[in-house]
C-alpha beads as a LAMMPS data file, in Angstrom:
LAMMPS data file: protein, C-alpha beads

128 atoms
127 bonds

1 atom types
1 bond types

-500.0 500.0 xlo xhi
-500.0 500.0 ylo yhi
-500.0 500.0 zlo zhi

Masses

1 110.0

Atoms # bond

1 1 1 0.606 15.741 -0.874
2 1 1 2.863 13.656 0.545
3 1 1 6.337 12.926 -1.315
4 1 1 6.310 9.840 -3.512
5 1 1 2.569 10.093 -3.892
6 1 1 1.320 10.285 -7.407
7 1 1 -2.079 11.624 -8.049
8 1 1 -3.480 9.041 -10.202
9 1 1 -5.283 7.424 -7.464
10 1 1 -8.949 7.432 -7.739
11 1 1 -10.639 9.455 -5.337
12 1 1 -12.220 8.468 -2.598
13 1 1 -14.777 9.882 0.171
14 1 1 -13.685 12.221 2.799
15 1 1 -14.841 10.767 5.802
16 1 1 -15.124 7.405 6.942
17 1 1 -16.923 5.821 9.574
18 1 1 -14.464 3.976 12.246
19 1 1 -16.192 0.842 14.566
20 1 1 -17.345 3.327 17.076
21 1 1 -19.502 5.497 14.142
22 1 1 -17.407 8.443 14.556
23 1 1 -16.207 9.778 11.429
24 1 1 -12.056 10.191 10.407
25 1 1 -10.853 12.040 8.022
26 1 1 -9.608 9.923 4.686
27 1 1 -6.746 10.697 2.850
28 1 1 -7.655 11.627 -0.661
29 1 1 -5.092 12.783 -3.053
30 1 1 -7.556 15.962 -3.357
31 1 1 -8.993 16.857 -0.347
32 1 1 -5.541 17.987 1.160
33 1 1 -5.895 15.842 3.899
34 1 1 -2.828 13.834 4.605
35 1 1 -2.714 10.923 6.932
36 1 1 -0.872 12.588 10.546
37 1 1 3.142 12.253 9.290
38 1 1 3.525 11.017 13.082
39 1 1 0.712 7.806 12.490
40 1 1 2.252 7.190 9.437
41 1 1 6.177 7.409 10.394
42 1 1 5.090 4.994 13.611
43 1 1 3.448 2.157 11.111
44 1 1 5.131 -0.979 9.913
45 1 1 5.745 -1.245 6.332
46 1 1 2.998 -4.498 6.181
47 1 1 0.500 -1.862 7.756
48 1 1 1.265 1.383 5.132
49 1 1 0.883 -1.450 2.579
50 1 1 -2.946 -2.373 4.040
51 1 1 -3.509 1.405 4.880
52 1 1 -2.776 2.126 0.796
53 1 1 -4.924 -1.086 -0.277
54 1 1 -7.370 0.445 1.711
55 1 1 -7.902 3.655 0.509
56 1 1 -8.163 2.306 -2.833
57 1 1 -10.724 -0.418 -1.950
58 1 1 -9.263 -3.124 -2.901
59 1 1 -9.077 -6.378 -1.817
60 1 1 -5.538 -8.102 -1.867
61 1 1 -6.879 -10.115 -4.724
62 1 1 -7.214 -6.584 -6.562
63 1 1 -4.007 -5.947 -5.740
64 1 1 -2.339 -9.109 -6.453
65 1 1 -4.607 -8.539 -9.943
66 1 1 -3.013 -4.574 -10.327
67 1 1 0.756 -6.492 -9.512
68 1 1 0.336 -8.601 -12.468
69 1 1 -0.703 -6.110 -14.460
70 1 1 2.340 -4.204 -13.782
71 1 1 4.511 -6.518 -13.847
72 1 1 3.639 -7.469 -17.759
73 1 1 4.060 -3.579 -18.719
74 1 1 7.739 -3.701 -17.340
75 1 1 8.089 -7.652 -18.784
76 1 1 8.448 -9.067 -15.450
77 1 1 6.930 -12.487 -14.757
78 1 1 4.968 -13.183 -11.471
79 1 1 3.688 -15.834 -9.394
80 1 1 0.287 -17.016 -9.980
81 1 1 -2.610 -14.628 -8.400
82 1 1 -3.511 -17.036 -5.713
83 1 1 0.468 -16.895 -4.515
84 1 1 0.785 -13.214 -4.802
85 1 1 -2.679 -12.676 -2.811
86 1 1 -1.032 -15.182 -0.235
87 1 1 2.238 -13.306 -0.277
88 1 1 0.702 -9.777 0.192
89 1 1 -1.173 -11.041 3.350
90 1 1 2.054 -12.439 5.136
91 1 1 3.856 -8.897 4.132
92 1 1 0.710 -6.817 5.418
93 1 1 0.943 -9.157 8.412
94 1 1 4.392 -8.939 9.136
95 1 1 5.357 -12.291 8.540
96 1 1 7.697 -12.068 5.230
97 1 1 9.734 -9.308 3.931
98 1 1 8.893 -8.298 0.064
99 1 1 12.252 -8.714 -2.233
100 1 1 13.782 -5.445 -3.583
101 1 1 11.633 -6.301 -7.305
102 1 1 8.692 -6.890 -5.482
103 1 1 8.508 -4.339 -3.432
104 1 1 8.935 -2.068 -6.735
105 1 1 6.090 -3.952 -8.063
106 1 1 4.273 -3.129 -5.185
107 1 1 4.930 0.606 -4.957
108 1 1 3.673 0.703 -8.414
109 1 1 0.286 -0.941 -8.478
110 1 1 -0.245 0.842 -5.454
111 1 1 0.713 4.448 -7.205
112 1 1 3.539 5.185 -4.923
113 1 1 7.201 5.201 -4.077
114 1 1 8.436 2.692 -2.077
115 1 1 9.979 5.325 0.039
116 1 1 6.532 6.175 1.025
117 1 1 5.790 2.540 1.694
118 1 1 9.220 3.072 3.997
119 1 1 10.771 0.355 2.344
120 1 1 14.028 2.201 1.798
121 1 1 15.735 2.002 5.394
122 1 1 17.511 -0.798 6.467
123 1 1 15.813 -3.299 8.135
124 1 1 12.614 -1.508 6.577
125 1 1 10.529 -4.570 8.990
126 1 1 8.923 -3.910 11.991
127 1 1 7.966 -7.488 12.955
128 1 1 4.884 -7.072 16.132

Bonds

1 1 1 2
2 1 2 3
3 1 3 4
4 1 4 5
5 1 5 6
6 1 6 7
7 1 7 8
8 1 8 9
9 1 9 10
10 1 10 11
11 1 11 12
12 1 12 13
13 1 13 14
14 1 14 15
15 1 15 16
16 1 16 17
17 1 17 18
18 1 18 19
19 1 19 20
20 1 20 21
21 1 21 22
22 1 22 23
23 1 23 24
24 1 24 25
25 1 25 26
26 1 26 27
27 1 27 28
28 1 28 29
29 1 29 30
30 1 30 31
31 1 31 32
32 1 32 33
33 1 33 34
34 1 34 35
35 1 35 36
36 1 36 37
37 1 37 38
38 1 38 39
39 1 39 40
40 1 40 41
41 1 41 42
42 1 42 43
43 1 43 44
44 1 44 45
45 1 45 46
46 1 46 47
47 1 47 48
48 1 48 49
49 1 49 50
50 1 50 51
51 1 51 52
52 1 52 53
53 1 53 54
54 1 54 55
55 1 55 56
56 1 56 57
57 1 57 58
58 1 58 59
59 1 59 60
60 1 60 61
61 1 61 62
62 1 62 63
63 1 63 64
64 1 64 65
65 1 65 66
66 1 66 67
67 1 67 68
68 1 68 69
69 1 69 70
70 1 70 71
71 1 71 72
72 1 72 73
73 1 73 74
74 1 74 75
75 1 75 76
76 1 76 77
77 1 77 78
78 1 78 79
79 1 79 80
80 1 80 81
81 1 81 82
82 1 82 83
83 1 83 84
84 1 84 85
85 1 85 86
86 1 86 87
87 1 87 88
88 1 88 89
89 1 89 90
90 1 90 91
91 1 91 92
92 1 92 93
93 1 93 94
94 1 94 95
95 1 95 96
96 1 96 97
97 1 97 98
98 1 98 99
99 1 99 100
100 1 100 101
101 1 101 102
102 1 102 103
103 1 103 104
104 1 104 105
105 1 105 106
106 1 106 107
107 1 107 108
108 1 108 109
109 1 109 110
110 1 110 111
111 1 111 112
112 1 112 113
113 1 113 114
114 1 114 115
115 1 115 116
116 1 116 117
117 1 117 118
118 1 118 119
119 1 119 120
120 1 120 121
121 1 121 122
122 1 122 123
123 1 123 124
124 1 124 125
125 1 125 126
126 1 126 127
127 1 127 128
């Protein structure tokens, strides 16, 4: 597993058709299959953000939702849902840079560290 990864993520399948029907292997906290360090060390921090979303299945409302939610266990107010679904598509598109609480927030709903998001090194954005 990689580091920062906790393995309260729900499950998910082990392969995955791509647009070409040829089947990937899908990271799943389980199946020991972890995404190639070298794909994921090359990725901007707006793409490991989708790539986590993803293999959850949620939508960025769903995460927006799971943001909130974490946000009222540590006391910490948030924007409304409709701003923080806007928000998370202009940082998965590379076109803002999460704040140092919100990119905790972040790292949480998602079940990871924000080292593993690469938010940690300085500038952390890969604009493209």
């Amino acid at each position: 597993m990689k580091p920062g990864v906790t393995d309260d993520r729900p499950e998910l399948p082990t392969t995955e058709s791509n647009t070409n029907g040829s089947a990937n292997q899908a990271h799943t906290p389980d199946s020991g299959a972890e995404p190639d360090d070298t794909l994921w060390e090359n990725l901007s921090v707006g793409e490991r953000i989708q790539a986590e979303r993803d293999m959850h299945g949620w939508t960025l409302l769903r995460l927006a939702a799971q943001i909130q939610i974490v946000a009222k266990e540590d006391l910490i107010v948030t924007a409304a849902l409709s701003s923080l679904t806007s928000m998370l598509s202009r940082y998965e598109h590379n076109h803002a840079v999460p704040n140092e609480n919100t990119r905790r927030l972040i790292a949480k709903a998602l079940g990871v560290t924000v080292e593993h998001l690469g938010m940690t090194q300085k500038p952390y954005w890969r604009m493209r």
